[in-house]
SETORZA-627294 format. One record per residue (C-alpha): x negated, y negated, z; residue in one letter. Coordinates in steps of 0.5 Angstrom, whole numbers. Example, Ala and Ser with C-alpha at 12.3 -4.5 7.8 and 13.67 -1.06 7.14 Angstrom:
<nuvos>
(nuvo (-25,9,16),a) (nuvo (-27,2,14),s) 
</nuvos>
This chain:
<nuvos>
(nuvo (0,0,0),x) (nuvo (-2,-7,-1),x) (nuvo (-3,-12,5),x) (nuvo (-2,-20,6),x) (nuvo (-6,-24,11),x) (nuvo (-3,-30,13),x) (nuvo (-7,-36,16),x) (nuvo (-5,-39,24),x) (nuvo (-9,-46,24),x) (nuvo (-7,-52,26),x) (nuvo (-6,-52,35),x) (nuvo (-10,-52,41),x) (nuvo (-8,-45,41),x) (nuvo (-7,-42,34),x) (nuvo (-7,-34,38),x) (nuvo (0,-36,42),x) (nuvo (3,-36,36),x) (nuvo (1,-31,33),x) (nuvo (4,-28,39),x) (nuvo (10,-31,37),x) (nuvo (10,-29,30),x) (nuvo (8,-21,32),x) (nuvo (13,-22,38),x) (nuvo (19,-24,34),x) (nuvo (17,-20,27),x) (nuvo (18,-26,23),x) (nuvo (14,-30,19),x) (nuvo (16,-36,15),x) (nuvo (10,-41,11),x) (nuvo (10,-48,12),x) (nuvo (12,-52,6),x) (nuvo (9,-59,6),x) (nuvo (12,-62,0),x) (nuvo (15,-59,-7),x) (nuvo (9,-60,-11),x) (nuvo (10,-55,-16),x) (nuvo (3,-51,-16),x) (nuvo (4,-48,-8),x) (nuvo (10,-48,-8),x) (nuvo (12,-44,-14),x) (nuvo (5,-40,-13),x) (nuvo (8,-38,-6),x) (nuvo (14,-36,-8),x) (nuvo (11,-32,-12),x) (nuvo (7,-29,-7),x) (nuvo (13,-28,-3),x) (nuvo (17,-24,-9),x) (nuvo (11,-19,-9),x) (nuvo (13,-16,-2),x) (nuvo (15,-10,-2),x) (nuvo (17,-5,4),x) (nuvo (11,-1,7),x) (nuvo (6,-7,6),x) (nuvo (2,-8,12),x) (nuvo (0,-16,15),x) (nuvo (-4,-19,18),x) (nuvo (-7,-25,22),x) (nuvo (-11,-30,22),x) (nuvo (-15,-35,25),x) (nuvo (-23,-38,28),x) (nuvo (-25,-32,24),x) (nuvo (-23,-27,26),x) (nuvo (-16,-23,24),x) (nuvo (-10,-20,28),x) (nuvo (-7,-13,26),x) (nuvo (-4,-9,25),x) (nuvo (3,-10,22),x) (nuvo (8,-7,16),x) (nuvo (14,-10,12),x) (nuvo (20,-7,14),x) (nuvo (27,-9,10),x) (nuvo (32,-11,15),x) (nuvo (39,-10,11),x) (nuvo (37,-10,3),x) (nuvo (30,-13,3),x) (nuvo (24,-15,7),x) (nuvo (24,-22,5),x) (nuvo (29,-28,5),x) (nuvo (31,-35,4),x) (nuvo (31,-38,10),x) (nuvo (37,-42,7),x) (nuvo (41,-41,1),x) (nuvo (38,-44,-6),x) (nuvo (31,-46,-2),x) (nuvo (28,-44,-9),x) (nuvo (30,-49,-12),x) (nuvo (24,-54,-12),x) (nuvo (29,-61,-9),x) (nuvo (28,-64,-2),x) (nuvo (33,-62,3),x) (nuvo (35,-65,10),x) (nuvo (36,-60,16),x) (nuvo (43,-63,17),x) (nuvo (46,-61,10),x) (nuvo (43,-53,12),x) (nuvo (43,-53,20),x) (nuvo (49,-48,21),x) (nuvo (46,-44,14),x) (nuvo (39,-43,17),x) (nuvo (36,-35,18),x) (nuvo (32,-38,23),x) (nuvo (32,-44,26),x) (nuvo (26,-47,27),x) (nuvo (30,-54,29),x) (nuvo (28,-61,24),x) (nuvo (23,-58,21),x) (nuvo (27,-52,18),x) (nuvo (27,-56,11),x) (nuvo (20,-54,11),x) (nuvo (21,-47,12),x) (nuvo (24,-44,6),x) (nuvo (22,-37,6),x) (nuvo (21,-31,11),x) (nuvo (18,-23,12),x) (nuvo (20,-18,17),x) (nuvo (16,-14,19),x) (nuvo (14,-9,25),x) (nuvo (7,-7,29),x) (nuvo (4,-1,25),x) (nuvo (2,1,30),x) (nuvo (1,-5,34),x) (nuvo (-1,-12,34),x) (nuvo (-7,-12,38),x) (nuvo (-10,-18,43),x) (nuvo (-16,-19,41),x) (nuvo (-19,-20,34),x) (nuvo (-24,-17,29),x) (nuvo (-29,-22,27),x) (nuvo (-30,-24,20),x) (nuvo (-37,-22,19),x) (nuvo (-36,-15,23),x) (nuvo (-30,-13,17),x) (nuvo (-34,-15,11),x) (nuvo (-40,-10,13),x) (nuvo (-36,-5,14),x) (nuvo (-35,-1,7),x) (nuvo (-37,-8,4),x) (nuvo (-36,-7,-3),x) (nuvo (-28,-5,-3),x) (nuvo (-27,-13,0),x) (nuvo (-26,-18,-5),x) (nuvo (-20,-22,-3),x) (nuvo (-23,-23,4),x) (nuvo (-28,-26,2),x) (nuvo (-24,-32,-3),x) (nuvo (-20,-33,3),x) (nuvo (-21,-41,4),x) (nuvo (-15,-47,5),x) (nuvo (-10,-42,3),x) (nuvo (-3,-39,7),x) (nuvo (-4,-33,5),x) (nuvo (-7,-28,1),x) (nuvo (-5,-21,-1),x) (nuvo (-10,-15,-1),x) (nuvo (-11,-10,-7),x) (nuvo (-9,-2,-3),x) (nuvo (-17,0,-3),x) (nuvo (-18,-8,1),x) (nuvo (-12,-6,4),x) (nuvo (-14,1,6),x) (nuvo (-21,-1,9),x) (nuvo (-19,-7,14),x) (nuvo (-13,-2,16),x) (nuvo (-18,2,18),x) (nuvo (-23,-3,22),x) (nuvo (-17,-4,26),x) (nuvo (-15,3,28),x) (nuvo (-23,5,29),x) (nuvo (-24,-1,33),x) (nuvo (-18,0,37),x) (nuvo (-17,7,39),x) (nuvo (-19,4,46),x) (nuvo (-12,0,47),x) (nuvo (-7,4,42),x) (nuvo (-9,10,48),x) (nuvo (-8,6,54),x) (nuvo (-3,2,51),x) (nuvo (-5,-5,54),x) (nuvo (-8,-10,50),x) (nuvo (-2,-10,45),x) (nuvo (3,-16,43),x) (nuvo (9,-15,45),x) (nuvo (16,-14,40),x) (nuvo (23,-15,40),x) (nuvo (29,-15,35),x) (nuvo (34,-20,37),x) (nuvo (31,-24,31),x) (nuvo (32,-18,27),x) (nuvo (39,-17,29),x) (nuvo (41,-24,28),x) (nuvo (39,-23,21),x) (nuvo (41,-17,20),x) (nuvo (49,-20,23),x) (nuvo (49,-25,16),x) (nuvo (51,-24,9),x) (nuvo (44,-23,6),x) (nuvo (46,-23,-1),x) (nuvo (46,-30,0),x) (nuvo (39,-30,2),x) (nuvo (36,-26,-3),x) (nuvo (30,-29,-6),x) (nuvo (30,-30,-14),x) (nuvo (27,-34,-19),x) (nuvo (33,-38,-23),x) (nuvo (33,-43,-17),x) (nuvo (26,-45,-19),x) (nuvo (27,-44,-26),x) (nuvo (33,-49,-27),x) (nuvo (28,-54,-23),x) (nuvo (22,-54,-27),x) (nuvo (26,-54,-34),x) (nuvo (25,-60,-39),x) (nuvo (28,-60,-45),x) (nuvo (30,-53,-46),x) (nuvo (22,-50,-45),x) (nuvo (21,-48,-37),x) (nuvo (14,-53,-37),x) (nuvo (10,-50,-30),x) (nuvo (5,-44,-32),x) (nuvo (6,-42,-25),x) (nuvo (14,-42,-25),x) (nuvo (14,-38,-32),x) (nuvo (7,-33,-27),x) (nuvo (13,-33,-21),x) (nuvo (18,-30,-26),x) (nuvo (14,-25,-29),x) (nuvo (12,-23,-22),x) (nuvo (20,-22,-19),x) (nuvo (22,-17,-27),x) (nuvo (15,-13,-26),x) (nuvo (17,-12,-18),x) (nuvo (24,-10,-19),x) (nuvo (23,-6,-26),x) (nuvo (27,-10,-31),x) (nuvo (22,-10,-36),x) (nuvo (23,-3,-39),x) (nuvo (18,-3,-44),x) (nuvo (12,-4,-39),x) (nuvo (15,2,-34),x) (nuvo (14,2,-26),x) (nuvo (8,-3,-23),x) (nuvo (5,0,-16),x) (nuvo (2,-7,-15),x) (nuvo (4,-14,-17),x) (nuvo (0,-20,-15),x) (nuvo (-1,-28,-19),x) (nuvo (-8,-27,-15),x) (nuvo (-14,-25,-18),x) (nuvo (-21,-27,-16),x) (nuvo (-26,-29,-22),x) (nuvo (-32,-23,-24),x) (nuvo (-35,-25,-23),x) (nuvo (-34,-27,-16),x) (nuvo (-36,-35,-14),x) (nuvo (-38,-36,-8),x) (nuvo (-34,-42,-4),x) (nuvo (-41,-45,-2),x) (nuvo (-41,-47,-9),x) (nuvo (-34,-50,-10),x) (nuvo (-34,-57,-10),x) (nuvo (-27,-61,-10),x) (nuvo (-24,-63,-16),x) (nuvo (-20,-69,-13),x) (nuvo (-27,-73,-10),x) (nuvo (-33,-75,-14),x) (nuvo (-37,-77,-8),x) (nuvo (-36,-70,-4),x) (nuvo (-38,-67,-11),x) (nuvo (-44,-72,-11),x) (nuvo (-46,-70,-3),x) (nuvo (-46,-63,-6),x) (nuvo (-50,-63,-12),x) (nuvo (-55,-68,-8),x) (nuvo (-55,-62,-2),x) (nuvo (-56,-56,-7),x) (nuvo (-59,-59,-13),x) (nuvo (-63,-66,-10),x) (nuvo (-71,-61,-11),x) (nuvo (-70,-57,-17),x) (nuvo (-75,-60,-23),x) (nuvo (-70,-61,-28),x) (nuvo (-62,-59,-28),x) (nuvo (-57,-60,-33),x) (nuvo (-50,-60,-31),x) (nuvo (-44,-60,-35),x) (nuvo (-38,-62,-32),x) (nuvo (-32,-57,-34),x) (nuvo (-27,-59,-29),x) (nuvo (-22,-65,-27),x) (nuvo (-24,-72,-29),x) (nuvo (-27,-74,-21),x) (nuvo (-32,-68,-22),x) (nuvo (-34,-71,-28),x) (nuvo (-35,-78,-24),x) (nuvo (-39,-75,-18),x) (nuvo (-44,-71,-24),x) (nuvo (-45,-78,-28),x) (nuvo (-47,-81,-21),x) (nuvo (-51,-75,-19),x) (nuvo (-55,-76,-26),x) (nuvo (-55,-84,-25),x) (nuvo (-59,-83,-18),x) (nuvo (-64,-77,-21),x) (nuvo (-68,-78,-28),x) (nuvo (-69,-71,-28),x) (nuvo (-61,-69,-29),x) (nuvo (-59,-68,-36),x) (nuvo (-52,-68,-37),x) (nuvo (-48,-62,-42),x) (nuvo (-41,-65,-44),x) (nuvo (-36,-60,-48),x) (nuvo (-32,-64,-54),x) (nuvo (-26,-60,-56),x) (nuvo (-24,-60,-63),x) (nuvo (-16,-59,-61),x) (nuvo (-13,-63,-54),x) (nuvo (-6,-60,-53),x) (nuvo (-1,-66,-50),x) (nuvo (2,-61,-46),x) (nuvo (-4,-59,-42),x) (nuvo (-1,-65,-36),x) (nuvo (6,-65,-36),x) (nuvo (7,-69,-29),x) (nuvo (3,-74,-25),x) (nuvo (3,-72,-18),x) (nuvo (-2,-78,-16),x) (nuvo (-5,-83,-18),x) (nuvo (-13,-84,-15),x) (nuvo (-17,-90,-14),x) (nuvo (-24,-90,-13),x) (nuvo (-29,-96,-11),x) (nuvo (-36,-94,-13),x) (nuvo (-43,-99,-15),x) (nuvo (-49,-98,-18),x) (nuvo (-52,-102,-13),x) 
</nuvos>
């Protein structure tokens, strides 16, 4: 089976709440805005669950286990709130008394949720990364991309290899019975209680948000489609898929030390200064977003040795942009 590990950041105490989810069994992602990337590309994510998958947590490097989605009525993930696919901004009073879980005035930021059990538990205390990365290091791939995302799902063979850490790494507690979350199901019963159909997670809210003319123009809209057919076998010709995921690491493998911003010319400055600042001679060619670009002509203005390679295309397509999500400003001198 495959394997979701979902990242916990951003509190004093970010292991309380992943008790909180283990305990309660739930687990919804926080939506910040509805710009169409993350929140088409976590749709997606969430339309590749299926029953059985393990889960995980995350959090200060080191990773919470062992969980498994498990269908509570007709599936194992829902719409917090009817047509929350739909990529328009809602107020918590309009969907208050249609809420799966309530997470008070911040629902509307709550879209969609995952059911899941201990398997066989929710340990205490965590594995950290580097101890899991040295175990069977070849079969980690995903993990090792895993940076400034919600989530990421693992391939079965990646899937296998942390499972096993877990149940090696914890025979200790999982005979003693102590070191574990606790569950229960009371949230699980109260969803159970509603009309689920209702709450089933489909793309054509989506879709219909994202259509300009009569052409749906969001790549990741179209990704998230695909994905939803292939997991449910309505694209006969293809016939079943065991695993479906719109996340795919680069081969070959780049590391994250060697990313730069694609929104700030003066960290890809830093960078290029921090990395390449000794080297005798370097070209660079700046392939990505215009800021990068930026910080590669003001890295090659400081250093005489930097040559830059700049690719000219013989054919732009006007359709590469289809929205300005925001507009940057930058205030740089030469002096």
């Amino acid at each position: 089976m495959a394997g979701y590990v979902f990242a916990i950041g951003g509190d004093e105490d970010p292991v309380s709440m992943i008790r909180e989810c283990a305990e309660k069994g739930i687990y919804s992602t926080y939506l910040k805005g509805i710009a169409p990337l993350s929140f088409e590309g976590t749709l997606a994510d969430y339309m590749s669950m299926k029953p059985g998958d393990n889960i995980y947590f995350f959090c200060k490097r080191r990773y919470y286990g062992i969980g498994e989605l498990i269908s509570i009525g007709p599936d194992c993930k829902y719409c917090n709130y009817p047509r929350s696919s739909a990529r328009v901004n809602v107020r918590y009073e309009d969907i208050s008394n249609d809420l799966l879980v309530n997470f008070g005035s911040q629902s509307p930021h709550y879209r969609w949720l995952c059911t899941f059990k201990g398997a066989p538990y929710f340990f205490e205390e965590g594995i950290d990364t580097d101890e899991i990365l040295t175990y069977k290091p070849n079969t980690f791939k995903m993990l090792r991309a895993f940076w400034k995302v919600s989530f990421i799902k693992l391939s079965d063979e990646e899937n296998a290899s942390l499972k096993e850490i877990f149940l090696l790494r914890r025979q200790r507690e999982t005979a003693a019975q102590t070191g574990i979350f606790p569950e229960r199901n009371d949230i699980h019963n109260a969803i159970a209680a509603k009309v689920l159909d209702r709450y089933l997670i489909k793309p054509a809210d989506m879709l219909q948000t994202c259509i300009f003319g009569s052409r749906v123009k969001h790549e990741m809209a179209l990704e998230a489609a695909v994905v939803y057919d292939l997991c449910h076998n309505r694209v006969h010709a293809l016939g079943a898929w065991d695993y479906v995921s719109h996340q795919v690491i680069a081969s070959p493998f780049k590391p994250i030390d060697y990313m730069a911003p694609a929104d700030n010319p003066f960290e890809v400055y830093n960078f290029l200064e921090k990395k390449y600042a000794d080297e005798p001679s370097i070209c660079i060619s700046p392939l990505a977003t215009k800021p990068v670009a930026l910080g590669v002509c003001m890295f090659a203005l400081n250093y005489e040795k930097v040559r830059i390679v700049y690719p000219i295309s013989d054919v732009y397509s006007s359709h590469v942009t289809n929205q300005v999500t925001k507009i940057l400003v930058y205030e740089i001198s030469l002096t």
